[in-house]
C-alpha positions as CSV (number, residue, x, y, z in Angstrom):
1,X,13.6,5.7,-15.7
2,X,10.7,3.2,-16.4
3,X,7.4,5.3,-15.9
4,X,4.7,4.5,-13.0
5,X,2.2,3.8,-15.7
6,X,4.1,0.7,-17.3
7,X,4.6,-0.8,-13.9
8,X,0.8,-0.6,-12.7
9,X,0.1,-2.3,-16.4
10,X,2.5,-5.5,-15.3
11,X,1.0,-5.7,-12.0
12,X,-2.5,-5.6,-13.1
13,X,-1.5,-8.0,-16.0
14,X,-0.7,-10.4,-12.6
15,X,-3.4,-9.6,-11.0
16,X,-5.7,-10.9,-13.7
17,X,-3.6,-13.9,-14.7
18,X,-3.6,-14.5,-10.8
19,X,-7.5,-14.1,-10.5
20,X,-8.0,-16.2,-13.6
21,X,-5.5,-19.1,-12.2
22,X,-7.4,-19.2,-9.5
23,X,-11.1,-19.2,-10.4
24,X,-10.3,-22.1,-13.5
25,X,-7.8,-24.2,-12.0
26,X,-8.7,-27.7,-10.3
27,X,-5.9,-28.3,-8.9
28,X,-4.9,-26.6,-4.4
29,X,-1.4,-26.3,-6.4
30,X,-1.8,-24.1,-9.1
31,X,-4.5,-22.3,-6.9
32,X,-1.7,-21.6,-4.5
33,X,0.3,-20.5,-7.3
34,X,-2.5,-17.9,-8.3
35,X,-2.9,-16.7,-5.1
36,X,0.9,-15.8,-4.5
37,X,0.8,-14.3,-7.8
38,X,-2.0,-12.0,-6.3
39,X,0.2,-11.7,-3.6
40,X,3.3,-10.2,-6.0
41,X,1.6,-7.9,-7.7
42,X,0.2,-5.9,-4.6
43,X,4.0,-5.2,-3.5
44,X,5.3,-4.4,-6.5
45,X,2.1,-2.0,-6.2
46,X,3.5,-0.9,-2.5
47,X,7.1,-0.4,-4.1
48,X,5.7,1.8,-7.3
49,X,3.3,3.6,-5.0
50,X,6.3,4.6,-2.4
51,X,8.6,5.6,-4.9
52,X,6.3,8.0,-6.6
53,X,4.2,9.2,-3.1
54,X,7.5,9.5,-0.6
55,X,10.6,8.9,-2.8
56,X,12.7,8.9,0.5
57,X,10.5,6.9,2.2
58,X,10.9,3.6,2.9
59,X,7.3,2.9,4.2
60,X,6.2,0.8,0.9
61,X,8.8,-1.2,0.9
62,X,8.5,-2.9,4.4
63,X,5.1,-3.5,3.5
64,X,6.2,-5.2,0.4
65,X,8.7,-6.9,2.6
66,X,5.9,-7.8,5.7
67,X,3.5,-8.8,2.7
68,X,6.3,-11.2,1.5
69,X,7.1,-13.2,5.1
70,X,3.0,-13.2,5.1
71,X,2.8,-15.1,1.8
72,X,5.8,-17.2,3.0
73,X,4.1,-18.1,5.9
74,X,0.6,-19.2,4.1
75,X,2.5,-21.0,1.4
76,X,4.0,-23.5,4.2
77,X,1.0,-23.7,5.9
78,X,-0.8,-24.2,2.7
79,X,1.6,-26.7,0.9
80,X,1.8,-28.9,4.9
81,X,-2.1,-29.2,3.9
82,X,-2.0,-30.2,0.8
83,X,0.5,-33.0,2.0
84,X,-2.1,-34.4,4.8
85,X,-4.6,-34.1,2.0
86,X,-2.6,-36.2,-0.3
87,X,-2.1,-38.5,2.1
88,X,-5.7,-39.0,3.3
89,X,-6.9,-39.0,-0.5
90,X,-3.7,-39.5,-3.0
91,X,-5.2,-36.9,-5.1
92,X,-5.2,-32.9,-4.6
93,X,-7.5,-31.9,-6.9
94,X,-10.6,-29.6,-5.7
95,X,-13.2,-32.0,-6.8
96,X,-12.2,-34.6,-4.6
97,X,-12.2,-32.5,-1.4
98,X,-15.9,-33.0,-0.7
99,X,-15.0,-35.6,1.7
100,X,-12.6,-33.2,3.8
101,X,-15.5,-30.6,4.7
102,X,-17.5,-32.9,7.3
């Protein structure tokens, strides 16, 4: 059985390679990239947390699952954006979007 301790390690491992992603990256993609890496490592959080809190609970788990149709959901809506931008612009980098906030 892996132990609670080596799980928490990987997800805070994502969490900073998330959080670093998305504070040096130019480009909406890779920002959106960081973000649902964010994103993963909080459920793998919810499912560790469950399993050792209420072992036959299932509570975690659907918030892993209601966390996952949430980042599904802001993934389309972001990546429909970043198509109108790329249309409007022909570039999706962050330093061009200066023109998009008027």
């Amino acid at each position: 059985m892996i132990h609670l301790e080596y799980i928490l390690i990987i997800s805070a491992i994502m969490m900073f390679a998330g959080v670093y992603g998305f504070l040096t990256r130019k480009s909406t993609l890779a920002i959106l990239l960081s973000i649902e890496l964010m994103l993963n490592s909080t459920d793998i959080n919810f499912a560790a947390f469950n399993r050792m809190l209420y072992p036959d609970g299932h509570e975690g788990y659907f918030f892993a699952l209601f966390s996952i149709a949430i980042s599904a959901a802001e993934s389309a809506i972001a990546i429909a954006i970043m198509i109108n931008i790329y249309r409007m612009l022909k570039d999706i980098s962050v330093g061009k979007l200066e023109k998009m906030k008027w």
